[in-house]
Structure formats: structure tokens, C-alpha cells
C-alpha positions in Angstrom: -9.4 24.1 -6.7 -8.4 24.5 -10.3 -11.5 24.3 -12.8 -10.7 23.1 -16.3 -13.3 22.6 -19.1 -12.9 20.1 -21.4 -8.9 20.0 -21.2 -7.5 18.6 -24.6 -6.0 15.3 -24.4 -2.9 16.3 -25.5 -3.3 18.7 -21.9 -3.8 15.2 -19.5 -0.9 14.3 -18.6 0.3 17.7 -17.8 -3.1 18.6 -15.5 -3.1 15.5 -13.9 0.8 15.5 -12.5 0.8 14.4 -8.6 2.6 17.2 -6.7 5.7 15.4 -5.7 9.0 16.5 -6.1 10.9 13.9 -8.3 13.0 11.0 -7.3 16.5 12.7 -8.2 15.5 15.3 -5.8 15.1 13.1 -2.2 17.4 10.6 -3.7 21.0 12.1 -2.8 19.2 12.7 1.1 18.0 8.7 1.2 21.3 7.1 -0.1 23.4 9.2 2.2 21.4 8.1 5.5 21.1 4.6 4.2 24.9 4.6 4.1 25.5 6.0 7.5 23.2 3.5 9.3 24.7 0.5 7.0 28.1 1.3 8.7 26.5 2.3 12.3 23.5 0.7 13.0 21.6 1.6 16.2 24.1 4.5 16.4 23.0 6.0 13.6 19.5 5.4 14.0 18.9 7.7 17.1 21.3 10.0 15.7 18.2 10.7 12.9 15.6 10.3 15.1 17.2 13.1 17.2 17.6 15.2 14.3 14.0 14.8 12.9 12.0 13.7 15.7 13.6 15.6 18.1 14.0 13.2 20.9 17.3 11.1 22.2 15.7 7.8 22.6 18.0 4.7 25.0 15.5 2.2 24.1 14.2 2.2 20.5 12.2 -0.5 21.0 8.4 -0.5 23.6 8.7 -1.8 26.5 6.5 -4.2 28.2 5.3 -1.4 30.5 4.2 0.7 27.6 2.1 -2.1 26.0 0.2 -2.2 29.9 -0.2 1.8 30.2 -1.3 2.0 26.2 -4.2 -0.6 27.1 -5.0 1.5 30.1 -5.1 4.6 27.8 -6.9 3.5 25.2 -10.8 4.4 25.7 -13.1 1.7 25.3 -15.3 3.4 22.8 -12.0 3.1 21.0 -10.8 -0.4 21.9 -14.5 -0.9 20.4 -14.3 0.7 17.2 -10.8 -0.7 16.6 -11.8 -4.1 17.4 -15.1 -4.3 15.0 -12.6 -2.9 12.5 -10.1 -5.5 12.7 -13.0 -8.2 12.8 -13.8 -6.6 9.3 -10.9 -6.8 7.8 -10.0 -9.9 9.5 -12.9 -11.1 7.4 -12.6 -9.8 4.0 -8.9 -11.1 4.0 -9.2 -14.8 5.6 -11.2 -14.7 2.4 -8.6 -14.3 0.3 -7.2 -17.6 1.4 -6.9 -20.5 -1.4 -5.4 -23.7 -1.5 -2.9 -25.5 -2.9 -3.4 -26.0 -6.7 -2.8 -29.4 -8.3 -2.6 -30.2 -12.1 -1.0 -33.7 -13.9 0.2 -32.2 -17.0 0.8 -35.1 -18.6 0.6 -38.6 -17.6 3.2 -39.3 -15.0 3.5 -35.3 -14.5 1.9 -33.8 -11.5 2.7 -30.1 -10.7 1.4 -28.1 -7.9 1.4 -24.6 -6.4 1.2 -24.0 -2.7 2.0 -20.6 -0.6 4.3 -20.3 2.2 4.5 -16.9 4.6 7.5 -14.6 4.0 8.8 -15.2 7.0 10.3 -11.2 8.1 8.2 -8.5 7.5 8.5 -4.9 8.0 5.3 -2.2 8.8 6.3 1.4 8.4 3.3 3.5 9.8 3.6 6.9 9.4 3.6 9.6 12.5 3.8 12.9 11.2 0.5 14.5 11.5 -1.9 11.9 12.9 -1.6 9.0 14.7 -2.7 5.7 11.5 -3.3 3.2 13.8 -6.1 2.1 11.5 -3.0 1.1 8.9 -1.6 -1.1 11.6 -5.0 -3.4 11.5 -4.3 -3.1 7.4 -0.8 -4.4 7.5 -0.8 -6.5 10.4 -4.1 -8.4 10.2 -3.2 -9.9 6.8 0.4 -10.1 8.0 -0.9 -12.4 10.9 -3.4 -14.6 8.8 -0.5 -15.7 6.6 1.4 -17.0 9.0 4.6 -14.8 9.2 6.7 -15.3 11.8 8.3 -12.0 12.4 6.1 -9.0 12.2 7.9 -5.9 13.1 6.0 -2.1 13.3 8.2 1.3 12.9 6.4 4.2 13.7 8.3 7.3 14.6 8.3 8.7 18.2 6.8 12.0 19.1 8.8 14.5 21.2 8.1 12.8 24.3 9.9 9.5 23.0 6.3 8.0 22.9 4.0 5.9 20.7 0.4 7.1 20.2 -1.4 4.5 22.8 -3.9 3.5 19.9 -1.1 2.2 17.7 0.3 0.1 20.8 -3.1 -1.3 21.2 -4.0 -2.1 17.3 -0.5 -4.1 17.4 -0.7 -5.4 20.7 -4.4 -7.2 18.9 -2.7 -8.3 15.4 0.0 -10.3 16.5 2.6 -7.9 16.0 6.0 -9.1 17.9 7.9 -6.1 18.1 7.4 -2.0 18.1 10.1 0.2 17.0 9.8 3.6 18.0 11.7 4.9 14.5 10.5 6.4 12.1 11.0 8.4 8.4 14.2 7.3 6.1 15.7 5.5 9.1 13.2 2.9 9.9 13.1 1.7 6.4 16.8 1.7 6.4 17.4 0.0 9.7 14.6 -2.7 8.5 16.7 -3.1 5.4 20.3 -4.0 6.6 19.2 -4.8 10.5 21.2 -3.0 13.4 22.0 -4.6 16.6 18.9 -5.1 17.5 16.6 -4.0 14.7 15.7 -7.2 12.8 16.2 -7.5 8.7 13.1 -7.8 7.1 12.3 -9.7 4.0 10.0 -7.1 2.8 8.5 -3.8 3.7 4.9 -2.4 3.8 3.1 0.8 4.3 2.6 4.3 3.1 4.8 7.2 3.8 6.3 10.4 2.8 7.8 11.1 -0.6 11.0 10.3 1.8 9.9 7.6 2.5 8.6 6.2 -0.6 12.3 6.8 -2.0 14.0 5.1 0.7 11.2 1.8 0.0 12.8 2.4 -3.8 16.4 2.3 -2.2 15.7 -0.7 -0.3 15.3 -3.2 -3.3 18.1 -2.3 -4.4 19.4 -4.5 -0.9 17.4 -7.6 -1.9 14.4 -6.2 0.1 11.1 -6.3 -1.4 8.5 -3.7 -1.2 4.3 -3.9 -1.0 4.8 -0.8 -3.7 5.9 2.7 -4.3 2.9 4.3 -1.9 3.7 7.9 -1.6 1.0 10.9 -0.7 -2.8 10.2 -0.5 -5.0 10.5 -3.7 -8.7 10.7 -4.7 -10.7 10.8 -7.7 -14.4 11.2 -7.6 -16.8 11.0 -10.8 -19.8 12.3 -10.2 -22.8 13.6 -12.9 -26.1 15.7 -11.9 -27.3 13.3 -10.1 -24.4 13.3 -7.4 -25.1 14.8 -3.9 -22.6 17.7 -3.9 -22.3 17.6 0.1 -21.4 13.9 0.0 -18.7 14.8 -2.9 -17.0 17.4 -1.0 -16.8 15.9 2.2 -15.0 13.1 0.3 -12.7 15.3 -1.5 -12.0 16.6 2.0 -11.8 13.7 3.7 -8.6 12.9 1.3 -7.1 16.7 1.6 -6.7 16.6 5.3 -3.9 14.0 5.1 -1.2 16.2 4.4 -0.7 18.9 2.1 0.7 16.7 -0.6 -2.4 14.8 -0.8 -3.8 15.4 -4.5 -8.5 15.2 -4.8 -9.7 15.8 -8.2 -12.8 15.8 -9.3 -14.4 14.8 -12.6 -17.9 15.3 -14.1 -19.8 16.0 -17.0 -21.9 18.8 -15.2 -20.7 21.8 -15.1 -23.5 23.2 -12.2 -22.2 19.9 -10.4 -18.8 21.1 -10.0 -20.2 24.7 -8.8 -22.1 23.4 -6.2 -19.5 21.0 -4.8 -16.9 23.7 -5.2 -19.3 26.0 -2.9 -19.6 23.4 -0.5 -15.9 22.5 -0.1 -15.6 26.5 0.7 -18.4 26.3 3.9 -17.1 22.4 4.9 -13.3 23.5 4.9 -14.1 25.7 7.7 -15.2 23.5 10.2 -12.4 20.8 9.6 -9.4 20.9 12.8 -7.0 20.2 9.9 -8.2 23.2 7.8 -4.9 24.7 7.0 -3.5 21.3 5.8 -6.7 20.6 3.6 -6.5 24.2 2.4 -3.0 23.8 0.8 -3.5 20.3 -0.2 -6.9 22.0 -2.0 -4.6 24.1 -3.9 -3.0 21.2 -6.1 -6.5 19.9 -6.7 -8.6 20.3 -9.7 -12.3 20.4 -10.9 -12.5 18.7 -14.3 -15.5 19.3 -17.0 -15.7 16.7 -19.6 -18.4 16.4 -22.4 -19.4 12.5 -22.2 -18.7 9.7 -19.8 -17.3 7.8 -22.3 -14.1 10.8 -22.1 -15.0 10.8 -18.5 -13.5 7.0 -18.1 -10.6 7.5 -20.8 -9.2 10.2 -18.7 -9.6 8.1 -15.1 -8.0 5.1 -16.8 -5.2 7.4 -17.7 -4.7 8.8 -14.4 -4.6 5.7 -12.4 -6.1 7.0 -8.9 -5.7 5.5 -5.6 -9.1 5.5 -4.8 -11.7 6.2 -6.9 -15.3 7.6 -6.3 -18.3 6.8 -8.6 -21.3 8.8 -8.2 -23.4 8.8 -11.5 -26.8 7.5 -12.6 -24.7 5.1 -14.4 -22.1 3.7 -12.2 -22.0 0.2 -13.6 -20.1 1.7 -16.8 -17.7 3.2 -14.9 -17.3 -0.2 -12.6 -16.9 -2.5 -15.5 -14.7 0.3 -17.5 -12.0 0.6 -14.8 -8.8 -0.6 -15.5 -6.6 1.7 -13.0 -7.5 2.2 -10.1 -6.2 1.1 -6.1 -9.4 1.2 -4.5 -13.2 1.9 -6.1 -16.0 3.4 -4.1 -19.8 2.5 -5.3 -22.4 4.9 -4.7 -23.8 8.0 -2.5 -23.5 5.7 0.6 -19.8 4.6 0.4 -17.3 7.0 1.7 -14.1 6.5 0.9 -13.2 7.2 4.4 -15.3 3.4 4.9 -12.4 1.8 3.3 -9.8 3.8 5.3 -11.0 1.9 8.5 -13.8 -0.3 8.7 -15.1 -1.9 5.6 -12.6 -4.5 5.9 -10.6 -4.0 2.6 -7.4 -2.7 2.6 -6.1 1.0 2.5 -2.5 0.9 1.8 -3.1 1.4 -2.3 -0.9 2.4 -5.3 -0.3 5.8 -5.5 0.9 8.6 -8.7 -0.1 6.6 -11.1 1.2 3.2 -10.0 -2.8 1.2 -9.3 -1.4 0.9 -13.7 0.6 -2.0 -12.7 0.4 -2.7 -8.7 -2.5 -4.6 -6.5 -3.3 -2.6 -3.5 -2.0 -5.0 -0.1 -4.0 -8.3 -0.1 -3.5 -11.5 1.9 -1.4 -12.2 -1.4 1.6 -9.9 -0.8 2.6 -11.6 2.6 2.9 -14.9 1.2 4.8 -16.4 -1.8 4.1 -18.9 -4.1 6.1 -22.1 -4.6 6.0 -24.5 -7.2 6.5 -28.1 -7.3 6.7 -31.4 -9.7 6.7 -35.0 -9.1 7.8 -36.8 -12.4 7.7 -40.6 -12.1 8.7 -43.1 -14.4 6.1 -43.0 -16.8 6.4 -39.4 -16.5 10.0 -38.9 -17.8 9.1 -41.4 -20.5 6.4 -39.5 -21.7 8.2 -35.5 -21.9 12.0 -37.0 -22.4 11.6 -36.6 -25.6 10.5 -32.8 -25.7 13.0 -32.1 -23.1 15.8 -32.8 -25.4 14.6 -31.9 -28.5 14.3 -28.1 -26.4 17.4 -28.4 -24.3 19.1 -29.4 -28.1 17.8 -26.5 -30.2 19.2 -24.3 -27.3 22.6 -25.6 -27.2 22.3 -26.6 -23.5 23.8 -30.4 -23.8 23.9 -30.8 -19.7 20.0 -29.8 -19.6 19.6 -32.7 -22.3 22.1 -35.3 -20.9 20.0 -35.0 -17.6 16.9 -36.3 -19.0 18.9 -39.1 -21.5 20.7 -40.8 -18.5 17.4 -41.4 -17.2 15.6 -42.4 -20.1 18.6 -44.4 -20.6 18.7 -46.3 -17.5 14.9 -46.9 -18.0 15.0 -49.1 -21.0 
């Protein structure tokens, strides 16, 4: 890891860049598959997940007899695990649940909100290097309290045309209602414009590649929402003299294993505390199965010194993590002081890797920067919020007025003669 002692301010932005190659970069790659798989469909779609999965796929889709041997699989320490898990996060977001919201404005006015399910959604789970069967329990769970009615999962196939058993199980327990075996640019396109018999989402969730982060982009521009721009894993860790260097590094690790994009930095205003955890990120690193991953991943990390805690929580704010670690004798001023951030992590005794599975919040976070203006996935983003009004008699009588005298000053006569005719016919 890179160490830097009390970088300039004028240095942030430039020490804290992601590692991601820019969107004009994947962008050409994206649009040109999209466009193929508009005009082709299903044809298209295992024509990419030959050519980057490596396997010729008849059936895209699980079977029924794959669901049966994936819960035969499946250990039962596992099925376990998995299931206290999803009773965790089952928990945390039935919480989130509130009611519908009513208000009389004005006498005769009564407005009220209420929230419906989006009714199609999408979950892209990535494949690549491990098997994230612990983001199916974070997308589906909430997806299946809300109350949509279509929940599809796309996970890319490996080179035996198969799902990871674990992933068939998590889904198989969340109300999922169909399993795509497609992954990368082409599951979010197929989800976008529907094929045969991929179904058109309304919106799409889940972390990814910077592929497939770009092709999440692409999809709005089809009248396809997205949960948020989530691109390579991130971690930020603030930790003073006080910290437990062993605890730190593991942390920092625990994020560097996801893939050698992944981006840990840590910050603190001791300078022996950075020593020590950088020594023990050197003897941890070598006992990790990943440990080539984690290495290069590593290498676009950084150590950061800063004088006062105060700079300390300037700079975090300014880099927005995805999660975010607090280990100081003082973590309440970093709590209260956080404005950016997906995800925050109190104290020695709360790994980050705790809200990855088990905790019961949700992992699929803003990522580069985005936790500046995007929630993390809550109960919230599978449902939308409709308004309504009920004006009676009285009502009109009493806002006529101000309606006109607005629609007037605007020049929009229709929007005034709409209220007159009834105030009219009232009198």
C-alpha cells in the first residue's frame, strides 16, 4: 500500500481516484452488445455467453431439476447459515415498512401518499470469482417483502453451464420466480429490452463489473431504472492509536479479496498505527486463498496520515466510501460527522464483512464516490410512491381562488378555466 503523510488538500482528489477505467472507455463495447441483442434476442444472448463464459447454453433458464439437485447440494451447515442470514435481513428491512401518509391541507383538501411494488424487477449477481449468493438474500429478501410480482435473478453460468448450488438455494428461499443462467453486459441488456423469453424488467439491482455498471448506465437510457451506479468494492477504515491493527488489516483484506479492482484505504492520525497494520496486512495476506487477487487490489490502496480528526472527517466526506470503518477513542464524532458514506461500521467488534452477510442490513452500496447522492438498497427502492387528493366541495371553494390567480400569472388559461367551471357551477 501507498503511504502519504499529510497530503495537501489540493492533492485529494487526485490520491483518492477509484481505479476504474472511465466510462468512454467500456462505453463503445456496452452500446454495441446492447444493440445486437435489441435486434436478436435469445440469439444473441448465448452468442455472449459463449464468448465470455465459455459455454453453449439450450436452456438459459434453471430447470426444475436443478432447483431439486441445488437443495440436495447445499450442506446443511450452509442451508443454516444462509437461513439465519436471511431471517436477519428479513428483519432489519420489514422494518423499514411505513404506511400510508395522510394530511388535509386545507379544509376540504385531503392528500395522501401510499407505496405500491414496482412490479418487474431485475437481480444481476455477479459470477466471476466467487459465487455472492449472500447478494441474492440482499436483493431478493426486500424484493419479496414489497410485494413485487416478478422477481427475476441473472447470474452468469460457469463452464459447465451451471449455477453455484448456494445461489439456487438463497433464491429458491426469497421468492425469486425465475433464474437466468446469463451473466455480464448481456443479462442487463436482455433484462432491459426482454428476449423471447427473458422478461423486461422495470428496474435493475445489483453490483457488477465496471462492465457492468456501464451497461446499468446504458439501460436508463431505455426507460429502465437502476438501484445505482455500483461498480468495484470499496473500504475506508479510520482508525487512531487506540485501533487493534490485526482487526484493521483483516478488514482492509476482507475488502481486497473481491477482485483486483476493489480499492481499501486507510486513514489515521497515527503514524505507528499505520506501521503496524501495514505489517500485519504483509503476514495476513499470506494465508488468504485469494492472495494474488488481494495482492493487486493492495496495490491501488493507500495508507493516509493526517494531523487531526477534524482533517480526518473532511477528507472521508470528500471521498464518499462504500463502507466505512470507525475505530477511534472517539467514534461518535466521526458517526455524527458523516455525510458520505454507503454503509458505516462502529467499533473493534463490527467487521465490515458482518454487513456483507449476516447483520441484516444491506450490502449492495454506492460505490466511486456515488454514497454523495445515492441510498444504499432499502425496502424503499422496490417500491414507489404514489400520491393522491380528494378535493370536495368545500375544498375547491376554499384553493379556487389560488389556483387561478397561479394558473393566470403563468399564462396557462385551460389550468384556470378547470377550476372556474367548477367554482362556477357551485354558486
Amino acid at each position: 500500500m501507498k503511504k502519504i503523510i499529510n497530503p495537501a488538500k489540493s492533492e485529494w482528489s487526485q490520491i483518492l481516484e477509484r481505479p476504474t477505467q472511465t466510462v468512454e472507455a467500456i462505453e463503445e463495447t456496452v452500446t454495441s452488445i446492447f444493440d445486437d441483442i435489441r435486434r436478436n434476442g435469445n440469439d444473441g444472448v448465448k452468442r455472449y455467453t459463449s464468448i465470455f463464459d465459455g459455454v453453449e447454453l439450450d436452456d438459459i433458464f434453471v430447470s426444475e431439476a436443478e432447483v431439486v439437485e441445488a437443495e440436495q447440494l447445499v450442506s446443511e451447515d450452509l442451508k443454516e447459515a444462509i437461513n439465519t442470514a436471511k431471517a436477519n435481513i428479513y428483519k432489519f428491512h420489514a422494518a423499514q415498512k411505513t404506511g400510508k401518509i395522510v394530511t388535509e391541507t386545507t379544509e376540504g383538501v385531503e392528500c395522501w401518499q401510499e407505496k405500491r411494488p414496482i412490479q418487474k424487477v431485475g437481480l444481476y449477481i455477479p459470477g466471476g470469482t466467487a459465487p455472492l449468493f449472500s447478494s441474492v438474500l440482499m436483493l431478493a429478501i426486500p424484493a419479496q417483502i414489497a410485494g413485487c410480482r416478478e422477481i427475476i435473478l441473472a447470474t452468469p453460468p460457469n463452464k459447465r453451464g451451471k449455477i453455484h448450488p448456494a445461489i439456487i438455494y438463497a433464491a429458491q428461499q426469497c421468492g425469486v420466480t425465475k433464474i437466468i443462467k446469463v451473466g455480464g453486459i448481456q443479462a442487463i441488456a436482455g433484462l432491459t429490452f426482454g428476449t423471447e423469453t427473458i422478461p423486461q424488467v422495470y428496474k435493475i439491482f445489483g453490483p457488477g463489473n465496471q462492465y457492468v455498471t456501464v451497461a446499468k448506465q446504458l439501460a436508463t437510457k431505455y426507460g429502465v431504472a437502476i438501484d445505482m451506479p455500483a461498480g468495484p468494492s470499496e473500504l475506508l477504515v479510520v482508525a487512531d492509536a487506540t485501533a487493534n491493527a490485526s482487526f484493521v488489516a483483516s478488514d482492509l483484506l476482507s475488502q481486497a479479496e473481491h477482485g483486483t479492482d476493489s480499492q481499501v484505504i486507510l486513514v489515521s492520525t497515527s503514524k505507528e498505527k499505520l506501521a503496524a497494520v501495514e505489517i500485519e496486512i504483509e503476514k495476513q495476506i499470506e494465508l488468504l486463498s485469494r492472495k494474488k487477487i488481494a495482492k493487486k487490489a493492495i496495490d491501488n490502496s493507500k495508507l493516509l496520515f493526517v494531523e487531526t480528526k477534524e482533517i480526518a472527517l473532511q477528507l472521508i466526506n470528500e471521498y464518499g466510501p462504500e463502507h466505512f470503518i470507525v475505530c477511534t477513542a472517539d467514534n461518535d464524532f466521526y458517526v455524527n460527522g458523516v455525510e458520505n458514506a454507503g454503509s458505516v461500521f462502529i467499533g473493534d467488534y463490527t467487521p465490515e464483512s458482518a454487513g456483507d452477510y449476516a447483520s441484516g442490513t444491506n450490502h449492495t452500496l454506492p460505490t466511486n464516490g456515488y454514497s454523495k447522492a445515492y441510498s444504499g438498497v432499502n425496502l424503499d427502492s422496490f417500491l414507489k410512491s404514489i400520491s393522491f387528493q380528494k378535493i370536495s366541495e368545500k375544498g375547491i371553494q376554499k384553493i379556487g381562488e389560488t389556483i387561478e390567480i397561479l394558473a393566470a400569472a403563468e399564462g396557462l388559461d385551460a389550468h384556470k378555466n378547470a377550476v372556474t367551471l367548477r367554482l362556477n357551477s357551485l354558486k
